[in-house]
C-alpha positions in Angstrom: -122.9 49.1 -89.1 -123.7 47.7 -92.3 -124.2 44.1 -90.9 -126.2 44.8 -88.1 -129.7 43.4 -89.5 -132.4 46.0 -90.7 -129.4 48.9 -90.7 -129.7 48.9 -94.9 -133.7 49.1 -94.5 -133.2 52.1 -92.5 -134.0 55.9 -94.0 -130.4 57.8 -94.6 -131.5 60.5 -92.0 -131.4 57.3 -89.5 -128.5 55.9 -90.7 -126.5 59.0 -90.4 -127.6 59.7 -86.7 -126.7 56.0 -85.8 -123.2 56.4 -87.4 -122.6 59.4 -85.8 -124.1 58.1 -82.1 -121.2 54.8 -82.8 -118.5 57.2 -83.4 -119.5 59.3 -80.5 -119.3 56.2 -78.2 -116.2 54.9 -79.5 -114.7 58.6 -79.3 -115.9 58.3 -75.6 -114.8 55.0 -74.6 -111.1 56.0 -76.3 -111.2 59.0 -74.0 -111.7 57.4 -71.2 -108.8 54.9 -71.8 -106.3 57.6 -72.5 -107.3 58.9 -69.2 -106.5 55.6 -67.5 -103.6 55.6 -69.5 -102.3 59.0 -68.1 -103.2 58.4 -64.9 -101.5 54.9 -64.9 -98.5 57.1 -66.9 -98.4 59.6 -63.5 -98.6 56.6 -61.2 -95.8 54.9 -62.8 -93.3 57.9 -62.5 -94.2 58.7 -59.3 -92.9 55.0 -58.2 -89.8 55.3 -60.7 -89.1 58.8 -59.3 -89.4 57.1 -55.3 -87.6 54.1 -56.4 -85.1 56.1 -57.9 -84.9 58.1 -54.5 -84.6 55.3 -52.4 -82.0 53.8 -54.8 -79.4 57.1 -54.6 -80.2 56.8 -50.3 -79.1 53.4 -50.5 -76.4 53.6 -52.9 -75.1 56.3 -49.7 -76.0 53.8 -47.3 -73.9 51.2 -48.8 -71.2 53.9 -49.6 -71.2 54.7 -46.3 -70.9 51.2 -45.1 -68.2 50.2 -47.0 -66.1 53.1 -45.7 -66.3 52.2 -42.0 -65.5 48.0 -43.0 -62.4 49.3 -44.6 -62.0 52.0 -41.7 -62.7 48.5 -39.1 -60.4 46.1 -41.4 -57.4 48.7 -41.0 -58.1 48.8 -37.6 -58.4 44.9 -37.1 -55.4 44.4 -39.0 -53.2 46.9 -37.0 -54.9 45.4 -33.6 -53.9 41.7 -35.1 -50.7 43.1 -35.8 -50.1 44.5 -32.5 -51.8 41.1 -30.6 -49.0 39.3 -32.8 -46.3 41.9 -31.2 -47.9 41.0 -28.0 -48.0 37.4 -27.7 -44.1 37.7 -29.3 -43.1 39.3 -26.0 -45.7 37.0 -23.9 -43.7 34.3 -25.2 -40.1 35.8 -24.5 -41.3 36.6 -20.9 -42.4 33.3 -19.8 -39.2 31.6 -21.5 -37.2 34.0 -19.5 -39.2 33.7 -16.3 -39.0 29.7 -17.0 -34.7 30.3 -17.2 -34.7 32.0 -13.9 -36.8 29.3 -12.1 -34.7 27.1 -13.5 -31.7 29.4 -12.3 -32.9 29.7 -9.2 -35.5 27.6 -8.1 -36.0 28.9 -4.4 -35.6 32.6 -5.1 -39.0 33.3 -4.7 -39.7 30.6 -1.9 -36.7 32.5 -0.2 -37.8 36.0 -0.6 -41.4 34.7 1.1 -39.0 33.3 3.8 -37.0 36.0 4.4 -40.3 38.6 4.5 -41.6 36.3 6.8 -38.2 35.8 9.2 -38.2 40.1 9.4 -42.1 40.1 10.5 -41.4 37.6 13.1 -38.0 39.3 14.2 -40.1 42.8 14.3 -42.7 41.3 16.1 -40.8 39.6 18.8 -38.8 42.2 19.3 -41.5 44.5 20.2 -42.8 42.0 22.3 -39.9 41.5 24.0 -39.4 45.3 24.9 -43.1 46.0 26.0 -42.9 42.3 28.2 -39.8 42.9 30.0 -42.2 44.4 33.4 -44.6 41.6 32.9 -43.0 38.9 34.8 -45.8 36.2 34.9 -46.6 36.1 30.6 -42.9 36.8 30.3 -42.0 33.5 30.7 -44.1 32.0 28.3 -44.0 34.8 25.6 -39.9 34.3 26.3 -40.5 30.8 25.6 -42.7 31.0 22.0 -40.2 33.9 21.0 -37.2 31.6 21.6 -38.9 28.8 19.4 -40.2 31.0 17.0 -36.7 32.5 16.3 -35.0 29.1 16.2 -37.3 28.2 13.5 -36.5 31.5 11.6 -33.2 31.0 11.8 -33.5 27.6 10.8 -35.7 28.4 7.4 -32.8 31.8 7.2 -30.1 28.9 7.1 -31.9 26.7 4.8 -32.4 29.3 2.3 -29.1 30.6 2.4 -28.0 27.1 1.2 -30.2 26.2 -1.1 -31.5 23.0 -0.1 -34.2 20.9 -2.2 -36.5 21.0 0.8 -37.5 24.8 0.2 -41.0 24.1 0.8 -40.5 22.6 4.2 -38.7 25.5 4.9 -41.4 27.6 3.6 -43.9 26.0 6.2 -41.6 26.0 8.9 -41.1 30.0 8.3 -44.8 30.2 8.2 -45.1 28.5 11.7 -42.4 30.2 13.1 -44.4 33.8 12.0 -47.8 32.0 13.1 -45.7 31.1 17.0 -45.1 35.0 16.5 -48.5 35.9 16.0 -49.8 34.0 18.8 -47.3 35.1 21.1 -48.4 39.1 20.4 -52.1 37.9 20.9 -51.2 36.5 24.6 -49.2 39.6 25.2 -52.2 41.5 24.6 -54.8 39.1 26.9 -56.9 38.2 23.7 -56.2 34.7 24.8 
């Protein structure tokens, strides 16, 4: 206060009231920083105490995660494990169904063959024993049952020895049951 100009000049009664107004303000001014300073205080630990919160949720979170990816990799690796198994007996079936072709390359074509041969037996038979009063289809339906047993018994002799033209016989079984078929549809006046 000293060296504000005139201050010295000033009676002592004047000086003393001045000093005292100063301090006064500068007590004021400090007491309103300490408050800013306790409120910024409360501010900051309410953030530390919610970032400290959110930290122990996420640390669970995580926790939590990293059980069920151990939980998933046990489980991947006993499913890989298992595919591996899998694919092993994939692998030993085909070579085996690839040594019985190989065995016996018209079983399959034969069993078709043979299916078919029965149907057409069944159904001519049948046709034969509900035709025998009907003189005028007879004839015909006699004839297509004739041909269509010829030609199963020619595909039944061809697969019983195992000649390389299995799929001809194949189609000629498939005619003979179509000859069949078309028979039991004249029997029955659809055509």
């Amino acid at each position: 206060m000293r060296k504000i100009p005139g201050y010295t000049k000033q009676n002592a009664d004047y000086q003393t009231i001045m000093m005292e107004l100063n301090i006064t303000d500068d007590y004021f001014k400090a007491m309103e920083r300490a408050e800013g300073m306790e409120r910024q205080k409360n501010e900051l630990e309410k953030e530390t105490y919610s970032l400290k919160h959110e930290l122990v949720s996420t640390q669970m979170k995580l926790e939590a995660v990293l059980k069920d990816l151990e939980e998933r990799q046990r489980e991947l690796d006993k499913l890989t494990r298992r595919c591996g198994g899998l694919e092993g007996e994939l692998k030993e079936v085909r070579q085996q169904l690839k040594n019985r072709n190989e065995r016996e390359p018209s079983a399959s074509s034969s069993r078709v063959q043979i299916k078919a041969t029965e149907e057409i037996t069944e159904t001519l038979e049948t046709e034969h024993q509900e035709n025998q009063g009907e003189e005028s289809q007879g004839t015909s339906l006699q004839a297509e049952a004739d041909t269509a047993r010829e030609a199963a018994a020619t595909a039944e002799s061809r697969t019983l020895q195992d000649e390389p033209g299995a799929e001809a016989t194949e189609e000629l079984a498939q005619k003979a049951l179509q000859a069949a078929r078309k028979a039991a549809g004249r029997k029955g006046g659809r055509r």
